[in-house]
C-alpha positions in Angstrom: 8.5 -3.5 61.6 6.8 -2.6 57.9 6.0 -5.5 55.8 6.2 -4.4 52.5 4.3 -6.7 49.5 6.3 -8.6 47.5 7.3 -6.9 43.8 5.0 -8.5 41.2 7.0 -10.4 38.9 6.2 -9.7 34.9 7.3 -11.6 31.9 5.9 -11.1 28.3 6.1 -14.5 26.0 5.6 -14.8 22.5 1.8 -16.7 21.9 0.9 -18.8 18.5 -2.9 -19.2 16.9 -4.1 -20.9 14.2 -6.5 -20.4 11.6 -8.2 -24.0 12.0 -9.2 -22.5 15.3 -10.3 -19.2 15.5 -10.2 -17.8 19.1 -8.1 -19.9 20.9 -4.4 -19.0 22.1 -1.6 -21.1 23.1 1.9 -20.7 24.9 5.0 -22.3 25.0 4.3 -25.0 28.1 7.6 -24.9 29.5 8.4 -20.8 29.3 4.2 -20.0 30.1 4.9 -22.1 33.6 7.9 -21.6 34.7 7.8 -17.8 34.2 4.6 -18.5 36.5 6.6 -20.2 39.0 4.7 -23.4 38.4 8.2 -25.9 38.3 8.2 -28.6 34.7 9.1 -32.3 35.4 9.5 -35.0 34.0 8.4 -37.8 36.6 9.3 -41.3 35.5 8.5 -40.3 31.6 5.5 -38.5 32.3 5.4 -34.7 32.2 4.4 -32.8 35.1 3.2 -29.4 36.3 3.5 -28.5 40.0 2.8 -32.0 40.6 0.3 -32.4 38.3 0.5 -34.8 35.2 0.0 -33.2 31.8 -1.5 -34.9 29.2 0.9 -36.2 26.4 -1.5 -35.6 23.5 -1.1 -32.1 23.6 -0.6 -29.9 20.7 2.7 -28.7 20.0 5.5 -26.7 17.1 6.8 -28.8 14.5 10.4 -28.4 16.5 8.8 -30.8 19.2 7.9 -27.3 21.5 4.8 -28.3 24.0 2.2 -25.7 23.9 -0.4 -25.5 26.1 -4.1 -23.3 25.5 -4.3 -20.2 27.9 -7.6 -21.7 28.9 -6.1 -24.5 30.6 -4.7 -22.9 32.6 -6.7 -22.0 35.2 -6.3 -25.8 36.8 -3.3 -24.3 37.9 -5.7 -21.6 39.8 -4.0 -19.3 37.1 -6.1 -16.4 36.1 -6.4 -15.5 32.5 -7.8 -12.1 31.4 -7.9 -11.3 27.4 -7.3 -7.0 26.4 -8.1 -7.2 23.4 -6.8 -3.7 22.0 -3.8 -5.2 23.6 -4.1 -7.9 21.7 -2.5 -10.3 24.6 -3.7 -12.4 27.5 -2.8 -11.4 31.2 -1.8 -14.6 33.5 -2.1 -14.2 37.5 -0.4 -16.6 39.8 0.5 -15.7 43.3 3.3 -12.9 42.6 4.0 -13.4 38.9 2.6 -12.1 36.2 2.7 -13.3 32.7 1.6 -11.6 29.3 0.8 -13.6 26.3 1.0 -11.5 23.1 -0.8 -12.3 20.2 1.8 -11.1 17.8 1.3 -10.5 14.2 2.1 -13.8 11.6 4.5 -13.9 8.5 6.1 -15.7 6.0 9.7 -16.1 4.3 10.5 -18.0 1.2 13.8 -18.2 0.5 15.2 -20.1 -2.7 18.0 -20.0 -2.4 18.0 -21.9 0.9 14.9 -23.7 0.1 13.6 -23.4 3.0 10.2 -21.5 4.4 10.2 -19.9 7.5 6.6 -19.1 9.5 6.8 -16.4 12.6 4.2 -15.4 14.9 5.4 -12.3 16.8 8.9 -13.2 17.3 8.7 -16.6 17.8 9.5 -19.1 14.7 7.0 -21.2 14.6 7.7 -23.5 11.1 10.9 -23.9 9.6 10.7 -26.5 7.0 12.3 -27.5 3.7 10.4 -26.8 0.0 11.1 -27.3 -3.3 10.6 -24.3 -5.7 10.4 -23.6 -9.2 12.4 -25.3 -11.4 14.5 -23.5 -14.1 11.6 -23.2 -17.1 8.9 -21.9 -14.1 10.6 -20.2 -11.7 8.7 -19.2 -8.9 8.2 -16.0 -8.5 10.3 -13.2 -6.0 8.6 -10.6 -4.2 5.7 -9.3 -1.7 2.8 -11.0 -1.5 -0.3 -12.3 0.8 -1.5 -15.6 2.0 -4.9 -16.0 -0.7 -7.6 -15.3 -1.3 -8.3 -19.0 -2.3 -7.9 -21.7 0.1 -8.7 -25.3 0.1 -8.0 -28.5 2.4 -8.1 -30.3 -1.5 -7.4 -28.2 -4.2 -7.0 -29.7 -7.9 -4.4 -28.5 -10.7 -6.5 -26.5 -13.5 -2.7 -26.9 -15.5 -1.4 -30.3 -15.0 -4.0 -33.2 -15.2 -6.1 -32.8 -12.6 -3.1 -33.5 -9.9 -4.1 -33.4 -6.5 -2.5 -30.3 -4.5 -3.2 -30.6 -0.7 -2.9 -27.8 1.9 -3.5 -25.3 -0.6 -2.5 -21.7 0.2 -2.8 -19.3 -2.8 -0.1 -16.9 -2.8 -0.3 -15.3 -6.2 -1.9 -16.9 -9.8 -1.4 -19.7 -9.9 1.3 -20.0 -7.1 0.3 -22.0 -4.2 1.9 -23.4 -1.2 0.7 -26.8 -1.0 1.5 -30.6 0.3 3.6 -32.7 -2.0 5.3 -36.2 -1.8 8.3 -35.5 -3.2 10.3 -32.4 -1.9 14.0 -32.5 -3.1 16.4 -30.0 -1.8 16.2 -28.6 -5.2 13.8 -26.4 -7.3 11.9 -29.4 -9.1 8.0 -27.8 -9.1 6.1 -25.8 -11.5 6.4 -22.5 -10.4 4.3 -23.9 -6.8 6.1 -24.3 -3.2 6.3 -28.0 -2.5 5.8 -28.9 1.3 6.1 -32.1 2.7 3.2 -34.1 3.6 4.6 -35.6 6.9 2.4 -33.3 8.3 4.4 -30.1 7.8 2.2 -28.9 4.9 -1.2 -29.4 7.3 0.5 -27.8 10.0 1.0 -24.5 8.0 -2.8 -24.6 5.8 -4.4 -24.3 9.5 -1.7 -21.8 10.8 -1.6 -19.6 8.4 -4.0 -16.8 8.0 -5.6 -15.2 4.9 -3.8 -11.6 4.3 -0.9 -13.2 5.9 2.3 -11.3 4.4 4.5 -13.5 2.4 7.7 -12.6 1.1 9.4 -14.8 -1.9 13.2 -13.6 -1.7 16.7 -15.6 -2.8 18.1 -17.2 -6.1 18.6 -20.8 -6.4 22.3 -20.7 -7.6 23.0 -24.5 -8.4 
């Protein structure tokens, strides 16, 4: 009787970087495993990998997504290989394998839902609430790119010296930046308002410089 080998198993999943650290790629932990055939469990509270417990400081999407870095991976005995013309990471494990694209990021601005949207690939990565232009400085509409100017602290040269964290410069002086107060209305001077919960950190170290930004939508309140 022939033995035939079994059929490699493939799967291609969606990975996410960040600017704050250059190099490193990350998976969703759940899809990343299980499309490995490594089984997710929670064992009383504690999440678990094949047996193994996973730590719960890991990083993860503003949604509450786990993500886990390719590297770490290979305490699973998973192999990793990087192509980078490619530009995505091969995983190995017994008869499945997994690629892990490093897709291309973008923005989405839309007024009139005041909301931003983040993608990497075609996974969504932020979706969170702003606050646009008011009436008298409307932000503007159109196609633009993530900087050049980019600060952890950046101070107002227009209005007193006000503090403006998370700075992304998007056009001018247009910037996507941390703020205390983010209604569900237009209420800023022309800047994006994000909340500083920890969403407007979250997108200052994803986001990349050159990233494409798009301003679209009317605020029709």
């Amino acid at each position: 009787m022939t033995i035939f080998p079994l059929a490699t198993q493939t799967a291609t999943i969606d990975g996410v970087s960040f600017a704050a650290n250059p190099g490193k790629l990350l998976a969703p932990l759940r899809q990343t495993f299980e499309a490995l055939g490594l089984p997710v469990r929670f064992v009383d509270g504690r999440l678990t990998v094949a047996g193994r417990e996973v730590s719960e400081s890991g990083p993860t999407l503003p949604d509450g997504t786990r993500l886990v870095p390719l590297r770490a991976l290979r305490g699973w005995n998973v192999s990793v290989e990087w192509d980078a013309e490619a530009r995505r990471a091969r995983l190995d494990h017994k008869d499945k394998e997994v690629f892990v694209c490093l897709g291309e990021k973008r923005v989405t601005i839309d007024k009139s839902a005041q909301e931003l949207r983040a993608v990497q690939g075609n996974l969504v990565v932020l979706r969170a609430k702003v606050s646009t232009g008011r009436k008298s400085k409307r932000t503007p509409n159109g196609s633009f790119s993530a900087g050049p100017y980019k600060a952890r602290m950046h101070r107002s040269s227009l209005y007193d010296d006000a503090p403006m964290p998370y700075s992304v410069q998007i056009i001018g002086d247009i910037f996507v930046h941390g703020y205390p107060s983010v209604p569900d209305y237009p209420a800023s001077h022309g800047c994006i308002r994000l909340p500083t919960d920890g969403t407007a950190r979250y997108f200052y170290e994803w986001v990349e410089l050159g990233t494409p930004v798009e301003i679209v939508g009317r605020w029709r309140a």
